[in-house]
C-alpha positions in Angstrom: -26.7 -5.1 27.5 -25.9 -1.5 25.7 -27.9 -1.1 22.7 -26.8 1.5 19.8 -30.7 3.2 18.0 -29.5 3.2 14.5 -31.7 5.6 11.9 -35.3 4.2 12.1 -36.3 2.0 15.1 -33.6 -0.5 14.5 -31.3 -1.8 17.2 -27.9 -3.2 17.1 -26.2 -4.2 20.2 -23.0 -3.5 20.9 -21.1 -6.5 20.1 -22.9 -6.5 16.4 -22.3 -2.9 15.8 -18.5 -3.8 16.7 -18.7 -6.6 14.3 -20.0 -4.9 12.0 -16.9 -2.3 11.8 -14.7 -5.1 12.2 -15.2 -6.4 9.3 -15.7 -3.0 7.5 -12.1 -2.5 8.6 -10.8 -6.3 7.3 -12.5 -5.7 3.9 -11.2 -2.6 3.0 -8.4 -3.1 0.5 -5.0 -1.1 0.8 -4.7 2.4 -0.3 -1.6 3.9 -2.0 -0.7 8.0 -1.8 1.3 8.0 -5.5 -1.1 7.3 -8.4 -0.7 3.1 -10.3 0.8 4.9 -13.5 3.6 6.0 -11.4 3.8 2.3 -10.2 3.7 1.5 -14.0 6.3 4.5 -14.9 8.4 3.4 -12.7 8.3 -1.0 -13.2 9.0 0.0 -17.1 11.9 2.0 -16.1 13.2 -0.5 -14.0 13.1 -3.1 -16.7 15.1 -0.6 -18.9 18.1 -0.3 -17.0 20.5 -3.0 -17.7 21.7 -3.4 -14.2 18.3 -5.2 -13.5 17.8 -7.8 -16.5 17.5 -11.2 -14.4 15.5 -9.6 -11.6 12.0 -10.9 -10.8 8.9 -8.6 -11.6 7.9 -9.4 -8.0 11.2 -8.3 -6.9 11.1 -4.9 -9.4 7.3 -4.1 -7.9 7.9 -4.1 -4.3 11.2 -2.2 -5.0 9.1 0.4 -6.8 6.5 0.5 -4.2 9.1 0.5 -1.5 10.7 3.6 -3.0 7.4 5.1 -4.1 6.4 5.1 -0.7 9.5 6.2 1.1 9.3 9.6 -1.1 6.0 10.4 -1.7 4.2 9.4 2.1 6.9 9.4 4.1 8.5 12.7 1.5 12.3 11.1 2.2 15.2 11.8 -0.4 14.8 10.7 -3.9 17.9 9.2 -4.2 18.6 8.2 -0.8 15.0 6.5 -1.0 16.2 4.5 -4.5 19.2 3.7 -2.6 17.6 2.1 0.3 15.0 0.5 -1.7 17.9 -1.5 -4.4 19.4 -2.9 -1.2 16.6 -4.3 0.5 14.7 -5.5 -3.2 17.8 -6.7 -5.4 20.4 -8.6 -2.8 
């Protein structure tokens, strides 16, 4: 059996230690590059434009998270990103 010394005179074997990171990795919530008041910023103006008045919140959220993400992570087109993100949110 391989055996991992851990800090101390504590040992882990290999399957724990590999448990153990597994389910570091499975807890750790998702992280986002833009900042939640942009997420806000942009829900609120969203909900201002007439052309979205009987659209779900759901739907308006993963639209701005979908466009959010397309220009600040992935630094695409503002407007090519908004573009994108309408069609596959509001159809």
């Amino acid at each position: 059996m391989i055996y991992v010394r851990i800090k101390g005179n504590s040992l882990f074997t290999m399957k724990s230690f590999t448990s153990l990171l597994l389910l570091i990795f499975i807890l750790t919530l998702p992280a986002y590059a833009y900042p939640e008041n942009q997420m806000d910023d942009c829900i609120i103006s969203a909900k201002d434009n007439p052309a979205v008045t009987n659209i779900s919140e759901e739907s308006i959220r993963n639209y701005c998270d979908c466009a959010l993400t397309a220009i600040i992570d992935e630094q695409k087109d503002i407007r090519e990103s908004g573009y994108d993100c309408a069609k596959k949110n509001f159809n």
